[in-house]
C-alpha positions, 0 to 999 in steps of 0.5 A: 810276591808277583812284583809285576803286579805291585806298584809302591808309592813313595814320598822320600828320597831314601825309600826311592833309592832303596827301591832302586837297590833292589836286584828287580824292576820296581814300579813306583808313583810319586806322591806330591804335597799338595797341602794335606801336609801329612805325606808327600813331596814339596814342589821345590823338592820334585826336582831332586826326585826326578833326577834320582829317577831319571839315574835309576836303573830299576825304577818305572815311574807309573803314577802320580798322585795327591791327597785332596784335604777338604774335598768333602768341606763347604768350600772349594777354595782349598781344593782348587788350590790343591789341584793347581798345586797337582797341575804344576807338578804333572808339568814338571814331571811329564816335561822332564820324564815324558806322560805319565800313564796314571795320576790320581788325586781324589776319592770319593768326594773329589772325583766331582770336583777334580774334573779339569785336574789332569787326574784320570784314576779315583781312588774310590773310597765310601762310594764303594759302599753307596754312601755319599760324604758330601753335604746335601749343601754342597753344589756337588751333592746331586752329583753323587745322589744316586749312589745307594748303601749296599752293606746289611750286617746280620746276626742271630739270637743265640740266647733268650732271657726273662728278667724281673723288675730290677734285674741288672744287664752286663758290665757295671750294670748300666741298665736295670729292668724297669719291669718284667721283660725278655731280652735277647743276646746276640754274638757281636760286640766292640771286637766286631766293630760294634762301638761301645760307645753305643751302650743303651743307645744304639738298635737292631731291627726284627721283622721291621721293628728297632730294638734298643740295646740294654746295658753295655756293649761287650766284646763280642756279646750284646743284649736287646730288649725284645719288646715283647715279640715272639722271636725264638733261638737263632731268628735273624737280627739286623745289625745294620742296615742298608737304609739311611734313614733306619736308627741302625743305618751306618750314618746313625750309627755313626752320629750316634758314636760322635765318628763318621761313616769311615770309621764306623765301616773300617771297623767290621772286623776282617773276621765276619764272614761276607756275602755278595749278593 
C-alpha cells in the first residue's frame, strides 16, 4: 500500500492516536458531527482532538469533512443548520492548526446548497451516474437538470421457450401461462442486482418493446414473455436503461422496489463486466 497515496478519516480520538503509533507519516481528515448523528466529532469535543493533533509526530491533518442529512429534503432549514455547524468547526480548526487544504461537506445533492459553506471539494455521489436526487420542487432542482443517466445494462437470451396454456415459470410458480406463449431466459438475477421484489413487475426492452418479467426472479436466472417477437439465441436484451422515463430505467425500478436509486445502483454486482463508452 502506497501510504502517500491514502488519507484516513478519522472520528475518534483512539483510531487518531493509533495512527499516530505507526512507524510512518499519516494523512488523516477530521469528520465533525454536524447533525447526521451517525458518525463525527461534536463541537465540545474538537478541541481534545486538536490537541491530540498538534502532539502527534505522524499526523498531517489534510481534510475536513461533514455529512449533510437532508440535503435532498424539501426544506433547507436543516442544512444551513448544518453548514454553520461546519463553518464553526473550520474556524476553530484553522485557527488552532493554520488552513486547511481540503474541507468538504456535500455530495450530490448539496453541493448546490453549500456554496458559502467554506467547503471547496464535493464528494459526488448519484450525479456520477447522471441522476439528479433532488425533487423537481426543490428551488435547486434546475440547477442540476442537466445532468443525463449514462448507465445501459444489457443481456443476452440464452434460451427460448414455448409454453402451453397453464404451464407454471420458476420458483413457487407465481406465474401460469394464460395461453400458448414463447418466453425468453436471460443470465441476470438478485445475485446481480436484480431485486426479487421486482417478480412478474418489472420489464426489459428488445428493439424498443418492454417485455414484462414472468414469475419470480432467480439468482442469476429470469424469464420474459417475448410477446411474440421474432427474437433468436443470444439477441441483445436491455436490462435497464439510460432514459428516465423507460418502465426499465433506474428511477422505475427503483420505485417499482419501493428503494431509491442508490441502492437499486450499489447493487450491480462488482462481477458484470463494464464498458465505457
Amino acid at each position: 500500500m502506497k501510504w502517500d497515496k491514502l488519507a484516513i478519516v478519522v472520528y475518534d480520538l483512539e483510531t487518531l492516536l493509533a495512527l499516530n503509533k505507526l512507524d510512518r507519516p499519516v494523512t488523516i481528515h477530521l469528520k465533525i458531527n454536524t447533525g447526521m448523528n451517525r458518525q463525527g466529532i461534536n463541537l465540545e469535543n474538537l478541541k481534545h482532538f486538536l490537541r491530540a493533533i498538534k502532539k502527534s509526530t505522524n499526523l498531517t491533518l489534510e481534510g475536513v469533512l461533514s455529512h449533510l442529512a437532508d440535503a435532498d429534503g424539501a426544506s433547507d432549514v436543516f442544512t444551513r443548520q448544518q453548514i454553520k455547524k461546519f463553518q464553526v468547526a473550520l474556524q476553530v480548526i484553522e485557527n488552532k492548526l493554520g488552513p486547511i487544504k481540503y474541507k468538504h461537506l456535500a455530495a450530490t445533492a448539496g453541493s448546490v446548497k453549500s456554496e458559502n459553506s467554506g467547503d471547496n471539494v464535493v464528494r459526488l455521489g448519484l450525479g456520477l451516474y447522471g441522476y439528479n436526487p433532488l425533487h423537481p420542487k426543490d428551488k435547486n432542482y434546475k440547477k442540476l437538470n442537466n445532468l443525463r443517466p449514462v448507465l445501459r445494462f444489457t443481456s443476452k437470451i440464452t434460451n427460448i421457450l414455448d409454453l402451453k396454456k397453464g404451464d407454471t415459470v420458476s420458483y413457487s410458480r407465481t406465474f401460469a401461462a394464460p395461453h400458448a406463449m414463447t418466453v425468453a431466459v436471460l443470465p441476470v438475477g438478485y445475485f446481480d442486482f436484480y431485486d426479487r421484489s421486482l417478480s412478474n413487475r418489472a420489464h426489459v426492452k428488445i428493439g424498443g418493446k418492454f417485455l414484462p418479467i414472468l414469475g419470480r426472479i432467480c439468482m442469476n436466472l429470469v424469464v420474459i414473455d417475448l410477446k411474440n417477437l421474432p427474437a433468436k439465441l443470444h439477441d441483445s436484451v436491455e436490462i435497464i436503461s439510460p432514459k428516465s422515463q423507460d418502465q426499465n430505467s433506474i428511477i422505475n425500478l427503483a420505485k417499482l422496489a419501493d428503494t431509491i436509486p442508490y441502492e437499486t445502483l450499489v447493487k450491480i454486482n462488482s462481477s458484470i463486466r463494464r464498458v465505457v463508452v
